[in-house]
MARLOPA-323805 format. One record per residue (C-alpha): residue in three letters; z, x, y. Coordinates in steps of 0.2 Angstrom, whole numbers, plus 5000, padded with zeros to 4 digits. Layout:
N
Ala Z X Y;
...
***
This chain:
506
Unk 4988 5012 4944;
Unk 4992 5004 4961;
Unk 4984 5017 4971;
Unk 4969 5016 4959;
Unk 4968 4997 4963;
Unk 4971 4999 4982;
Unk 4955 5012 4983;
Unk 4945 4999 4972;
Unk 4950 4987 4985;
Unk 4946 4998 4999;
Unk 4931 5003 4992;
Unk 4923 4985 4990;
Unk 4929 4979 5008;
Unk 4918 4993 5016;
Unk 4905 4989 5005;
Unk 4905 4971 5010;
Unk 4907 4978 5027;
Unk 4894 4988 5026;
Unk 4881 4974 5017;
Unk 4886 4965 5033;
Unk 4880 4978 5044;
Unk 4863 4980 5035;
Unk 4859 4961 5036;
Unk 4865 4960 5055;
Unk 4855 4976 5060;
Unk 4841 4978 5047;
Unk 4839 4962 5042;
Unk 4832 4953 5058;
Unk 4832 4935 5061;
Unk 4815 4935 5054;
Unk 4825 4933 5036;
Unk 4839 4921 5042;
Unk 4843 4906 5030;
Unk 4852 4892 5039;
Unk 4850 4874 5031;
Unk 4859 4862 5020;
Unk 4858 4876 5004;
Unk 4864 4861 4995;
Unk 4850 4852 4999;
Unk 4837 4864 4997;
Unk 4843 4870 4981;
Unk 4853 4858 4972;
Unk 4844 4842 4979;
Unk 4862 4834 4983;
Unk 4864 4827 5004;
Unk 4876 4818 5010;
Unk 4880 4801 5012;
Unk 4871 4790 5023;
Unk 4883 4787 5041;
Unk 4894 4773 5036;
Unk 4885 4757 5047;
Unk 4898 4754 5058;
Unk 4898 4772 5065;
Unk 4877 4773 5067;
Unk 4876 4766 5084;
Unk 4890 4781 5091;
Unk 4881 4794 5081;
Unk 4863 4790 5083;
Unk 4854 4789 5098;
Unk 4839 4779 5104;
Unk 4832 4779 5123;
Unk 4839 4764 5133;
Unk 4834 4747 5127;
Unk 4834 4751 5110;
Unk 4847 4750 5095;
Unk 4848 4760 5078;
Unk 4855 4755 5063;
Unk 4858 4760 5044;
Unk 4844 4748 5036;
Unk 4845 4753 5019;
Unk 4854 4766 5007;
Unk 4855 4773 4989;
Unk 4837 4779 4991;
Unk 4838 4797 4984;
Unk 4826 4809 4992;
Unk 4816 4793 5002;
Unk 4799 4802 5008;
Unk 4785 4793 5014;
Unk 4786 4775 5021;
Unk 4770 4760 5021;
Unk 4774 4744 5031;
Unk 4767 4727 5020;
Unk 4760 4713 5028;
Unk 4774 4703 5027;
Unk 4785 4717 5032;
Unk 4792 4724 5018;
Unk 4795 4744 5017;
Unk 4785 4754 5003;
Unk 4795 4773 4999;
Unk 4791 4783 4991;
Unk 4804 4795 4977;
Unk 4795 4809 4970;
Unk 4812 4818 4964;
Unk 4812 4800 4951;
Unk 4793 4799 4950;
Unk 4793 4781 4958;
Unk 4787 4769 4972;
Unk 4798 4756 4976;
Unk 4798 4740 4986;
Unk 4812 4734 5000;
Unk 4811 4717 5004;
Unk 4813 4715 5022;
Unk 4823 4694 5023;
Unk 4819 4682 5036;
Unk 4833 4688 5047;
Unk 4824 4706 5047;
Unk 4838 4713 5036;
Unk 4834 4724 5022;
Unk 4834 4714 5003;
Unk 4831 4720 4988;
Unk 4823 4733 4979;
Unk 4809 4731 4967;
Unk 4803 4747 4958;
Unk 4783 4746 4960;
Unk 4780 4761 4949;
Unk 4785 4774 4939;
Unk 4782 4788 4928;
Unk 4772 4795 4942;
Unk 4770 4814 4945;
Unk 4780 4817 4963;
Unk 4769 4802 4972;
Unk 4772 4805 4990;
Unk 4760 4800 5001;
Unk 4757 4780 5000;
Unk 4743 4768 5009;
Unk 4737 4751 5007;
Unk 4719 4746 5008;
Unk 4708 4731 5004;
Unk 4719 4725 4990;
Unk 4725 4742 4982;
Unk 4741 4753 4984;
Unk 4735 4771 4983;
Unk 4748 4785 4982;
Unk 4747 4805 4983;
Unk 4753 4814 4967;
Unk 4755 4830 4968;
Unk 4737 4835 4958;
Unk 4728 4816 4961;
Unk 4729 4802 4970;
Unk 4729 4786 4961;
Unk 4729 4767 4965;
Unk 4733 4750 4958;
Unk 4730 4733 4965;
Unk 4746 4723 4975;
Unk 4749 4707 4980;
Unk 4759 4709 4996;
Unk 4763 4691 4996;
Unk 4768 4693 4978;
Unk 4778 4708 4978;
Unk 4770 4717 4963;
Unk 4756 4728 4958;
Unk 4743 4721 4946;
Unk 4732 4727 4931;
Unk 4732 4746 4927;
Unk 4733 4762 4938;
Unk 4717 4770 4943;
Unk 4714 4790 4944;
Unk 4702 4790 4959;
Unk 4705 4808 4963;
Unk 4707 4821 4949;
Unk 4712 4840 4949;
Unk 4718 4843 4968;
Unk 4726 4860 4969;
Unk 4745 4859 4962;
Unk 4761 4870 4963;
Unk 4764 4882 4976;
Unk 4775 4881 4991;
Unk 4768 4865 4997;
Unk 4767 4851 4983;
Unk 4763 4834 4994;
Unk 4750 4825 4996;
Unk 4749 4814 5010;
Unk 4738 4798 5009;
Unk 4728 4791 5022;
Unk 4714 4777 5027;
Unk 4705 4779 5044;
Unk 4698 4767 5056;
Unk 4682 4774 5047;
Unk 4686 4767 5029;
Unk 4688 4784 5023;
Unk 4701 4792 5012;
Unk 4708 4806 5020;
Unk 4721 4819 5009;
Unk 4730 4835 5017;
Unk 4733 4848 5003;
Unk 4745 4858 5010;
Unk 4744 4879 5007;
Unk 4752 4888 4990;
Unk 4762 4898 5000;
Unk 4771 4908 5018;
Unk 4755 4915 5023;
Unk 4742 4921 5012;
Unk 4722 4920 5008;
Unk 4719 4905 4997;
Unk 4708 4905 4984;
Unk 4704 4886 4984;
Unk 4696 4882 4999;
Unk 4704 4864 4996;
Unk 4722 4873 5000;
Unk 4728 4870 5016;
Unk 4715 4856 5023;
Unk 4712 4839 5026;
Unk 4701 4832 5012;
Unk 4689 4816 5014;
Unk 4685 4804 5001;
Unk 4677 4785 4999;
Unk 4689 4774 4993;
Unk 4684 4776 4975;
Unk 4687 4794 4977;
Unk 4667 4797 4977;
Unk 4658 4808 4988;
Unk 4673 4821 4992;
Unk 4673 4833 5003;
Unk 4683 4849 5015;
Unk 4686 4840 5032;
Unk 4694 4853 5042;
Unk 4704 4867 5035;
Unk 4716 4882 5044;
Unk 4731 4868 5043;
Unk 4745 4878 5033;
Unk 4752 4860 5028;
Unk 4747 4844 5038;
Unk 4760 4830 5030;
Unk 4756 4818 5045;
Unk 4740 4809 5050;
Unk 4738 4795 5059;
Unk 4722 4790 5071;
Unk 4727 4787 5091;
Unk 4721 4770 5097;
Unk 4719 4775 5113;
Unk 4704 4788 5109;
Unk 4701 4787 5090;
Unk 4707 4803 5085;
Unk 4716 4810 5071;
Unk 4731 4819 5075;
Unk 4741 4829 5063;
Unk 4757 4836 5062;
Unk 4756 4855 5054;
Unk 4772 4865 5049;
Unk 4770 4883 5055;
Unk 4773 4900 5046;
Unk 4790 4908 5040;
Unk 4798 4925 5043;
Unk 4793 4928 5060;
Unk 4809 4924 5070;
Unk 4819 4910 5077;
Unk 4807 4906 5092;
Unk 4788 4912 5082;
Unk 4778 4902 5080;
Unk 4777 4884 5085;
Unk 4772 4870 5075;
Unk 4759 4862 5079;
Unk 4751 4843 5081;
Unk 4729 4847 5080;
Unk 4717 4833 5084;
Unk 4707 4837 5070;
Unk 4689 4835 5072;
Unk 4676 4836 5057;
Unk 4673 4854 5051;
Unk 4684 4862 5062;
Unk 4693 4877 5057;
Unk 4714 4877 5065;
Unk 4717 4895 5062;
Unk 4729 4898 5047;
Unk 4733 4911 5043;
Unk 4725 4921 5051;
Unk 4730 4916 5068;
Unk 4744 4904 5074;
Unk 4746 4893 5092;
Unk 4733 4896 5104;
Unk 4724 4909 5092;
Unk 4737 4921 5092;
Unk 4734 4935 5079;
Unk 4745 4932 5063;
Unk 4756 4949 5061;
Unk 4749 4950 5041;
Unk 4732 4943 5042;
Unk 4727 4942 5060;
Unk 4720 4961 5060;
Unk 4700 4961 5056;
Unk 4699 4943 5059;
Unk 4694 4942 5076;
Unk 4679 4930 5073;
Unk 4686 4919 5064;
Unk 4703 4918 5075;
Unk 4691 4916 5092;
Unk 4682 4901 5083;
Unk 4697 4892 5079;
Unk 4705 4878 5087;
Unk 4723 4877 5096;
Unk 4734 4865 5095;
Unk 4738 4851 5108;
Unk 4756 4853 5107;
Unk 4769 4865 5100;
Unk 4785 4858 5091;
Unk 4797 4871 5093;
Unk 4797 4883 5080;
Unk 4802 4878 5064;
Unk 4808 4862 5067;
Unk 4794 4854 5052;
Unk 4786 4839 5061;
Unk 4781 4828 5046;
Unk 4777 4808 5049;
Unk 4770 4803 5062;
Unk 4763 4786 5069;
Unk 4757 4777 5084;
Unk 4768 4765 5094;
Unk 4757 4748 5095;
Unk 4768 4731 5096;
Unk 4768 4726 5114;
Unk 4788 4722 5111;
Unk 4790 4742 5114;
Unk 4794 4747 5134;
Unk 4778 4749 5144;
Unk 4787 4768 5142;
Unk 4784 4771 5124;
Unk 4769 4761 5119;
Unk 4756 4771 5116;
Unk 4765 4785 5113;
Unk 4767 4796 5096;
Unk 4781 4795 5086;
Unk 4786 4810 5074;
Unk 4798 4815 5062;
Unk 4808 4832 5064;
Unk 4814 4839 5044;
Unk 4823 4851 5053;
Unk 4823 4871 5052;
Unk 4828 4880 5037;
Unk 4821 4900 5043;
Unk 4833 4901 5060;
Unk 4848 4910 5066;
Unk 4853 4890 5073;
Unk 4847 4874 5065;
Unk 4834 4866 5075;
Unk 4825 4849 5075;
Unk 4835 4836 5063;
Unk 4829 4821 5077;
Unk 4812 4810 5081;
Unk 4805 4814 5095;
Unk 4790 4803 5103;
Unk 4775 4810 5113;
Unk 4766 4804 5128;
Unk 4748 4807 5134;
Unk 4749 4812 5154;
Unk 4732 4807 5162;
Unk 4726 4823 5161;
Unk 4730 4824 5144;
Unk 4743 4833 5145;
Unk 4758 4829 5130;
Unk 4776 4827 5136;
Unk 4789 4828 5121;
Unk 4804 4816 5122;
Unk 4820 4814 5112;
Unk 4819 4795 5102;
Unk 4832 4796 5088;
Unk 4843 4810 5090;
Unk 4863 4814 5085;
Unk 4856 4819 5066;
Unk 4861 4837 5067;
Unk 4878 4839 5077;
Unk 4882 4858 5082;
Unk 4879 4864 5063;
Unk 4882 4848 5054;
Unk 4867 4841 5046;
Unk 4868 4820 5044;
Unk 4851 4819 5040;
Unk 4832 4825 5038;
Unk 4821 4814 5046;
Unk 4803 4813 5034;
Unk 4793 4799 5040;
Unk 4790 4785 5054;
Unk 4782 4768 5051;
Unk 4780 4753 5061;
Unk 4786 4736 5058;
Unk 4779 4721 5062;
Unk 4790 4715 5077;
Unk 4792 4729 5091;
Unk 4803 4740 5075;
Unk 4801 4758 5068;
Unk 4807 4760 5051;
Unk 4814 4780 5047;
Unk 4816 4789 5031;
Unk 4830 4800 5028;
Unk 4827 4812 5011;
Unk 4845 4821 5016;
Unk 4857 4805 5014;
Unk 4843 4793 5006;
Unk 4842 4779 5017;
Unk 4832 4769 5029;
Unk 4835 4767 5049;
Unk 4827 4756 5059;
Unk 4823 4758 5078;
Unk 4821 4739 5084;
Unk 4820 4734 5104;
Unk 4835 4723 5109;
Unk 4832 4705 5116;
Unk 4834 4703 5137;
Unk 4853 4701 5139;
Unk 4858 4709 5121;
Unk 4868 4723 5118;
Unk 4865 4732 5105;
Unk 4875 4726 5090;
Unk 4887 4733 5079;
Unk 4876 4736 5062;
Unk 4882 4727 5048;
Unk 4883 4735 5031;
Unk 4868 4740 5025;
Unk 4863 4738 5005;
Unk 4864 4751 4992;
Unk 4848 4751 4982;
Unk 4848 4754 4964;
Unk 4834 4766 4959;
Unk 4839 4776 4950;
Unk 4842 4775 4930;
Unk 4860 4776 4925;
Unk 4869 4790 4918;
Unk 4876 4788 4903;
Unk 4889 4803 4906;
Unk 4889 4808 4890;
Unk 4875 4819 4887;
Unk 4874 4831 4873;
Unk 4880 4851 4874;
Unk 4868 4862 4881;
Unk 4858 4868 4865;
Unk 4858 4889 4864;
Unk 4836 4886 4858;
Unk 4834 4875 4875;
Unk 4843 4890 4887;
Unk 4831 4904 4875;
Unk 4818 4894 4880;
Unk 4823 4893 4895;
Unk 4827 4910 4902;
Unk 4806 4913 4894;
Unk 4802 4899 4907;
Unk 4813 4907 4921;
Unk 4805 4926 4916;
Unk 4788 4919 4914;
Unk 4785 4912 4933;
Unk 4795 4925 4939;
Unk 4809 4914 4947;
Unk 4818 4931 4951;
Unk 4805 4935 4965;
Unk 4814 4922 4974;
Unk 4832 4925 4969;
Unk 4836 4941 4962;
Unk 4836 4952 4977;
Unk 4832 4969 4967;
Unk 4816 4960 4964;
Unk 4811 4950 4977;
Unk 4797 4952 4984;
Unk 4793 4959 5004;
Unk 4795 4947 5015;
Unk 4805 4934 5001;
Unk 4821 4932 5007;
Unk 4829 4930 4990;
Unk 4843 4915 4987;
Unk 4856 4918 4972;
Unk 4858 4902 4962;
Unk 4877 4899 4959;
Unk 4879 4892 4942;
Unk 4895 4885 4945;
Unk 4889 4875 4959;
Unk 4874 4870 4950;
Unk 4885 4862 4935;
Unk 4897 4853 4950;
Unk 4882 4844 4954;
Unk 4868 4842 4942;
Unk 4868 4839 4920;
Unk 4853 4842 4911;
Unk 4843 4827 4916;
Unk 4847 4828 4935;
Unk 4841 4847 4938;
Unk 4824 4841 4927;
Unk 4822 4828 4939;
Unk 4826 4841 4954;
Unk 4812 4855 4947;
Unk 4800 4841 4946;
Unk 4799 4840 4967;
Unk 4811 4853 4975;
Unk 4814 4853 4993;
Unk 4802 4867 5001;
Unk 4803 4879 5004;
Unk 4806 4881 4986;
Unk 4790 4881 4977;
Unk 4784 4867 4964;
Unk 4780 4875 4945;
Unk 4768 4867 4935;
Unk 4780 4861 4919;
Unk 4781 4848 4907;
Unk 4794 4836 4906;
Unk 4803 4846 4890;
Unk 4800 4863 4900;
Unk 4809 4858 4914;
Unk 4823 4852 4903;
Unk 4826 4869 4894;
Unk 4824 4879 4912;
Unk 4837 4866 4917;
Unk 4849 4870 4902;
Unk 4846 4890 4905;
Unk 4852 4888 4923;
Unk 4868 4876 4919;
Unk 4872 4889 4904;
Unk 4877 4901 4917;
Unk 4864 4913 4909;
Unk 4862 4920 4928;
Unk 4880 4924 4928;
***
């Protein structure tokens, strides 16, 4: 029997050995997977820095200070500055936009929930009187008193029916100097044809969501937008394809121009034919137009906003700040920082480091999403890895930059009672039908995964270390991407929740 257990043994280590082999020199780095897993597919960070350690692990360009502004802010996206200086955030994972009161002394108060019950709201905007906010299939809007603090009256559907699901589920919100609504719809998918020609464009509405219309299209997913004053331009962030390596191909920032065609997916950079798509498509790849600047590849630039407060250094005002999520599809992590960008006079854009020390060797602190600025020479950044708030504030002549004190833990999310009920065995039936049903094994049941998936086992054990019933619902409902959005009702979610923590994968 010993010897029949030492071949057994034998036998497994050569095959793990030899699985090794085949991943190192048949799977290329095209199919690496190297993120926070936890984040991507549990929805768990970590917590935020404690604030005392901020200013020695954060970095900011000479003159400047970072601190912890505010914590507790589970899966903080999108960021909208009020007059009076208080932070809008959005939460799709918990359907919500919430309010943090911004004292006298600049410090971060409160926290008022705005609204809730929303369907993964992520882009936000203010405009004559109304808070508008991106679901994932509509925008809608209510009136808000800034001076107030609160929303009045009911919500508004302006915008109806936009494109849902898929690989890319935001919807960023934004009003240009032109009065005019613009709305990126990011693409369903890695690289593919779309059969909605409002997938992977900018879209254009008036305010009351009349008269819409395709602005520019080719942008695989555009999350930032924000006009240059110094030309009037839209400029928008674009996150390039997957799977082609660590160094192909670049992200991009477009100065987007009416009508104009960017080049996904059939081409990529400066109209470089797309391995998949790119053949037969010369026409179309000729007429498109490059980017202004490359990200490096993979490193997801999201927010993005323009420097204006005269407080900034004669250095950075002007210049473009962005938001780096960081790469999940390379051999080494890349991007996890804030990086500005500055207009040479030839036009020429030079990228510098502005809040780095987020990714240290491996270690991921956080996942920068989006950059708004404040009222007195101050950027405010969102983290959706550790669920907080930094800000970025110019130091007073003669100050040194001070050691933060502790920031306040927001409570937005609804309590647990930490008792919920067993798992029922009709939810995880209904469940494992969901699961089968949109074909969840494409992505993580490698004998089914399909060509150019690289396919991620979900660990049950992990899963039920970290989520109950109602916290894996409220995950499905806005996964981190890469991990596609699937259309279900709240009860549906519930039972493919229940099939997963059953261990019915096991």
């Amino acid at each position: 029997m010993s010897r029949l257990l030492l071949r057994l043994l034998l036998g497994l280590l050569l095959l793990v050995a030899l699985t090794a082999a085949a991943c190192r020199f048949f799977l290329p780095e095209r199919y690496a997977v190297n993120a926070p897993l936890a984040h991507m597919l549990l929805g768990r960070g970590r917590e935020a820095p404690p604030p005392d350690q901020v200013g020695a692990l954060l970095t900011v360009p000479d003159g400047l200070a970072v601190e912890l502004w505010a914590s507790g802010l589970p899966n903080a996206r999108f960021l909208r500055i009020t007059p009076l200086g208080d932070v809008l955030v959005s939460l799709p994972r918990s359907g919500r936009v919430v309010l943090v009161e911004r004292e006298r002394d600049g410090r971060a108060g409160a926290v008022r929930t705005l609204l809730e019950g929303l369907d993964r709201p992520h882009g936000i905007d203010l405009h004559e009187g109304w808070l508008y906010v991106g679901e994932t299939g509509a925008v809608v809007r209510v009136r808000f008193d800034p001076a107030q603090r609160r929303t009045e009256g009911p919500i508004e559907r302006v915008v109806e029916g936009l494109p849902a699901g898929g690989n890319h589920w935001t919807r960023t919100v934004r009003f240009g100097p032109d009065g005019w609504m613009y709305v990126s719809v990011g693409s369903s998918c890695n690289v593919c044809t779309e059969d909605d020609p409002r997938r992977a464009a900018i879209l254009r509405f008036r305010p009351d969501g009349s008269d819409g219309e395709i602005f520019a299209t080719g942008l695989r997913n555009s999350v930032g937008l924000a006009w240059r004053p110094a030309d009037g331009a839209l400029y928008a962030t674009d996150n390039g394809r997957d799977l082609l390596g660590d160094d192909l191909p670049p992200c991009e920032l477009n100065r987007i121009e009416a009508g104009g065609f960017y080049g996904w997916p059939f081409a990529y950079g400066d109209r470089v034919p797309d391995p998949d798509l790119g053949a037969g498509r010369e026409a179309e790849i000729a007429g498109s137009i490059p980017p202004v600047h490359a990200f490096r590849a993979h490193n997801a630039p999201l927010g993005i906003t323009f420097l204006e407060s005269e407080r900034w250094p004669a250095a950075l005002r002007g210049a473009a700040v962005v938001a780096l999520h960081g790469s999940w599809n390379r051999t080494r992590k890349d991007g996890y920082r804030v990086v500005s960008l500055h207009w040479g006079a030839d036009g020429a854009i030079e990228e510098r480091p502005f809040l780095s020390g987020f990714l240290r060797g491996e270690e991921v602190l956080g996942r920068p999403v989006d950059v708004a600025e404040g009222p007195d020479g101050e950027l405010f950044v969102s983290d959706d890895y550790a669920g907080a708030l930094y800000r970025v504030r110019v130091l007073a002549e003669g100050e040194a930059a001070p050691a933060a004190a502790p920031a306040p833990r927001a409570s937005t999310a609804p309590p647990s009672s930490g008792s919920e009920a067993p798992i029922a065995p009709e939810a995880v039936a209904r469940g494992r039908a969901l699961y089968a049903a949109h074909d969840c094994a494409r992505c993580h049941d490698p004998e089914r995964a399909e060509p150019g998936v690289v396919p991620v086992r979900l660990d049950p054990e992990a899963l039920r270390a970290r989520h109950d019933v109602a916290s894996l619902a409220a995950w499905l409902r806005a996964p981190t991407p890469p991990m596609p959005a699937v259309a279900l009702a709240e009860p549906e979610r519930r039972d493919l929740a229940a099939f997963l923590l059953a261990g019915a994968l096991d």
